[in-house]
VOGU-3710 file (C-alpha; in Angstrom, 3 decimals, decimal comma):
1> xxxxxxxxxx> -99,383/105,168/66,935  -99,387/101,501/66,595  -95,764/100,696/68,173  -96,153/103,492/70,995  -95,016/101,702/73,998  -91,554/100,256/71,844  -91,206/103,839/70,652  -91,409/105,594/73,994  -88,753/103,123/75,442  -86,548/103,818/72,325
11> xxxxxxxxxx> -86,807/107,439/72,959  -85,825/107,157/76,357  -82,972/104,963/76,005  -81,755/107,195/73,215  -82,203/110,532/74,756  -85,243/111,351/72,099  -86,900/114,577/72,554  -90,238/114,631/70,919  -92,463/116,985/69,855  -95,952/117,634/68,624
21> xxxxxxxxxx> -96,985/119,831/67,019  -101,017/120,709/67,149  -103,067/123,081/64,898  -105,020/125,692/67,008  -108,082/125,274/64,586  -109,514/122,257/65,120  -112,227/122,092/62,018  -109,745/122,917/59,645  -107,632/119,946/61,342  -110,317/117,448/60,734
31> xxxxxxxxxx> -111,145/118,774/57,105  -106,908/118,491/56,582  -107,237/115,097/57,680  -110,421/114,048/55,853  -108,251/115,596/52,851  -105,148/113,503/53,296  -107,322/110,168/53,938  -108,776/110,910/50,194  -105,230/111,826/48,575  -104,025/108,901/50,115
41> xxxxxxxxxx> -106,583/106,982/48,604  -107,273/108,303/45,594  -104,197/109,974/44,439  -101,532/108,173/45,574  -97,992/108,575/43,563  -96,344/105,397/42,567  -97,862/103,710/45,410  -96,850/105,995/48,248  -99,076/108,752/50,187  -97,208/112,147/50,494
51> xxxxxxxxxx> -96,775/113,814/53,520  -98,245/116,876/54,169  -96,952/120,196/56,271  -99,528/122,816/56,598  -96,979/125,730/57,290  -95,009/127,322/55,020  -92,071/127,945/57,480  -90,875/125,693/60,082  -88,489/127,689/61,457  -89,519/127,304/65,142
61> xxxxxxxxxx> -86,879/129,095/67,381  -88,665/127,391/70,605  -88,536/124,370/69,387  -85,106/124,439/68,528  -84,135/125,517/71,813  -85,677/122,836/73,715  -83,996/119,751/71,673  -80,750/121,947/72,289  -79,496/122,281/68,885  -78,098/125,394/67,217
71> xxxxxxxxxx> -80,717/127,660/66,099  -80,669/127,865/62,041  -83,396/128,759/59,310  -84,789/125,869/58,485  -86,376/125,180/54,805  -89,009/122,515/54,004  -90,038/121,253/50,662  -93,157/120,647/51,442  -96,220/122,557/50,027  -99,627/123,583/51,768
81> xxxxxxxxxx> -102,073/121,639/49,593  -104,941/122,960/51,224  -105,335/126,749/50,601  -108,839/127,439/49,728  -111,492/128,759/52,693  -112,995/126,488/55,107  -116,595/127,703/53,030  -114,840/125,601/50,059  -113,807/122,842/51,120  -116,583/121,579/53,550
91> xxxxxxxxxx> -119,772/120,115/51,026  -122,289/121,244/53,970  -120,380/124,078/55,014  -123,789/126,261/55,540  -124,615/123,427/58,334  -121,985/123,636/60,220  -121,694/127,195/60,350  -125,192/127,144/61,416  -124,193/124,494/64,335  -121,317/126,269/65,199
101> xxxxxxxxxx> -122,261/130,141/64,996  -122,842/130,816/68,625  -121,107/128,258/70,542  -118,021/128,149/71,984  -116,620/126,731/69,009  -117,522/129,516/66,841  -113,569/131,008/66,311  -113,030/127,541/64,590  -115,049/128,622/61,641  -112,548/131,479/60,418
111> xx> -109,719/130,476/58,296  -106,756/130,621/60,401
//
């Protein structure tokens, strides 16, 4: 974040609770944002790079307890983009599941 230090004393003077969110799989993390670097390049609509939310719901009841608001279903317009296997998307897929197949990394190779 290039403004972190102005952002963190904003937060705190305004009572901002922040929170981030992280992806448990961490290949499929870097391959999402390998992904969104191209789109951004490549495919960008009138100028302007889309976000991207890689969950369907967002309904987080934790999360919504913590920043002390009334729990509600909450909608999102926003569309996973990246569907397809891990095996499909990575060009030398059979290398890294060769590097990876037996370490302790190996869980990051399934598709969840």
């Amino acid at each position: 974040m290039e403004y972190n230090k102005e952002a963190l004393a904003y937060f705190k003077k305004e009572g901002v609770s922040v929170v981030f969110l992280f992806r448990h799989n961490l290949l499929r993390r870097y391959v999402s944002i390998l992904a969104n670097l191209f789109d951004k390049e490549a495919k960008s609509l009138n100028g302007t790079h889309k976000s991207h939310v890689h969950s369907r719901f967002e309904q987080v009841l934790g999360i919504q307890k913590f920043l002390g608001v009334i729990p509600r279903k909450l909608t999102s317009h926003h569309v996973k983009i990246h569907t397809q296997p891990l095996s499909k998307q990575i060009q030398n897929w059979l290398e890294v599941y060769e590097m990876l197949k037996g370490t302790e990394f190996e869980g990051f190779l399934g598709d969840k």
